[in-house]
C-alpha positions in Angstrom: 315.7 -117.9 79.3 313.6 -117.7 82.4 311.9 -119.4 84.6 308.7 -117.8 83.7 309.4 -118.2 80.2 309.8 -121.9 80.4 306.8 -121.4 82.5 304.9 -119.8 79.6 306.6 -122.5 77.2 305.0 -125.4 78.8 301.4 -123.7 79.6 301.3 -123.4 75.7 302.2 -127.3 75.1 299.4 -128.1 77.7 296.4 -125.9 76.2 297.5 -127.3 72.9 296.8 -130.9 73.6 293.0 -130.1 74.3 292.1 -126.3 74.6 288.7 -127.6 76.2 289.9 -129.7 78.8 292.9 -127.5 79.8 290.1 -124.6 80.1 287.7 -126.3 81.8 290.6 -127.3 84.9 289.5 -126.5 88.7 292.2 -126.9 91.5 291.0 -130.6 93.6 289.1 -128.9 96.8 291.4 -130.9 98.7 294.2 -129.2 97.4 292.9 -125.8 97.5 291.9 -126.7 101.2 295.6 -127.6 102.0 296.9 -124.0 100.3 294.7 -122.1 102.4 295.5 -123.9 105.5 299.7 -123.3 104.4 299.3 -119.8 103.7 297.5 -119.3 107.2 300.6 -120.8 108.8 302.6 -118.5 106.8 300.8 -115.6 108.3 300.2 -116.8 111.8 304.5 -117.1 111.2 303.7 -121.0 112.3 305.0 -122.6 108.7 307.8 -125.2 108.8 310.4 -125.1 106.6 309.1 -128.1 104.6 305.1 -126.6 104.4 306.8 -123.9 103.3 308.4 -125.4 100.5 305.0 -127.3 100.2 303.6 -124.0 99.7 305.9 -123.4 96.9 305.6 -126.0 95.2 301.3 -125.5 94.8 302.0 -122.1 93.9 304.2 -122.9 90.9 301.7 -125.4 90.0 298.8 -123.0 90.4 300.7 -120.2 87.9 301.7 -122.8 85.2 297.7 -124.0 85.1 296.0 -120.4 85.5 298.3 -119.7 82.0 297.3 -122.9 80.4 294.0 -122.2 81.0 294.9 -118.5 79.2 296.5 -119.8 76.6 293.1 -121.9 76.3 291.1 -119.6 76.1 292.9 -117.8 73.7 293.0 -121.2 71.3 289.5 -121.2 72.2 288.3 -118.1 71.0 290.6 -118.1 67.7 
């Protein structure tokens, strides 16, 4: 199994528990706020180890909800 499987796996338990809600989810501005400032960083080649890992971590998160949301939608229109 891998990671994006368990990935997938999970996003489908989520959009199951309420299609709507999952749909409707929207990243906290504050947090979307931090990403963009970390990937500047990255670019600028200014990111600490740690932000980096930061970075990471927000851009697991942001995959597993953008397929919830999918797998949503898909409940959604079914």
């Amino acid at each position: 199994m891998t990671v994006t499987q368990v990935f997938d796996d999970v996003a489908v338990l989520l959009a199951q528990m309420d299609p709507a809600k999952i749909a409707a989810l929207k990243a906290p501005k504050a947090m979307a706020t931090r990403v963009e400032v970390l990937v500047n960083k990255k670019k600028e080649g200014q990111i600490t180890t740690e932000e980096s890992a930061e970075l990471e971590r927000f851009l697991a998160l942001d995959m597993l909800i953008n397929l919830a949301k999918a797998r949503a939608h898909r409940l959604l229109a079914a």
